[in-house]
N, C-alpha and C positions, 0 to 999 in steps of 0.2 A: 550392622551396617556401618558404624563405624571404623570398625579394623577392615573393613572392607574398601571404604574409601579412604581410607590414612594410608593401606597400603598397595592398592590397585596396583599400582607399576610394577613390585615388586612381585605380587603376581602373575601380572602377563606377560614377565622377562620369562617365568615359570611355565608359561603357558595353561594359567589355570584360573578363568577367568569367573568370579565374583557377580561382577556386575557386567551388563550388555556392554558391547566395545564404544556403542557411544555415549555411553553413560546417563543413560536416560535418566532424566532428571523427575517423569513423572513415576518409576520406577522406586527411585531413591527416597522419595516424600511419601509415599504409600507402606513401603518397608518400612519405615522412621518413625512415622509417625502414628499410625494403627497400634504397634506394641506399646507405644510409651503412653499413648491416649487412654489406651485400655488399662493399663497398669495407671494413671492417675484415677481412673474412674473407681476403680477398683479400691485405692487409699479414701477414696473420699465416698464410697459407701461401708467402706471398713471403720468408720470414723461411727461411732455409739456415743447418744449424751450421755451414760453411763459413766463413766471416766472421770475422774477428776485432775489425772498427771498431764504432763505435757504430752504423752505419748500421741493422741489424737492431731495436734497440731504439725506434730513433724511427719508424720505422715503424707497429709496434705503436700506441707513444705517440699518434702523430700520428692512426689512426687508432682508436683507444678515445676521444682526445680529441672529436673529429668526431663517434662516436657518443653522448657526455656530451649533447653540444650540442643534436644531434640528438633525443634523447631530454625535454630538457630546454621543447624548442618541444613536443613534443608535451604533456607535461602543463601546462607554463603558457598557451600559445596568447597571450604577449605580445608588443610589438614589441618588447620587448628582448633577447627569448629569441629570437627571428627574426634580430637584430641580431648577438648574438654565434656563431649559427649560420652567418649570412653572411660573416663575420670569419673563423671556423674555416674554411669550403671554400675561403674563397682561401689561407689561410694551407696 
């Protein structure tokens, strides 16, 4: 959803439209954030007291980060907040 909203325009000069033409905002918060919820849930039942390295923490980390991000498109709906969303999932 990110490259989606970073490049919509570019897009629908294309004619090949991503997201609805008015860019539903309840749309873009449900796509955003359903995937990055479930993928933090998912680091944080992945998490075993078994472990003694760091591994277990950045887990977490890594995904509450992703969900920051995530959250973060969804109230500002800028390309920056798109930008650093797309930074986060590759990261």
């Amino acid at each position: 959803m990110a490259i989606a909203w970073r490049y919509r325009e570019d897009y629908a000069r294309a004619w090949y439209f991503l997201l609805p033409q008015e860019h539903d905002r309840t749309l873009l918060a449900w796509l955003t954030a359903v995937p990055s919820l479930a993928l933090f849930v998912v680091s944080v039942l992945a998490v075993d007291g078994t472990t003694e390295s760091i591994l277990p923490s950045c887990k977490v980390d890594l995904g509450s980060g992703l969900l920051y991000y995530a959250a973060r498109l969804i109230l500002f709906r800028s390309r920056i907040a798109a930008r650093h969303l797309m930074k986060a999932s590759i990261i």
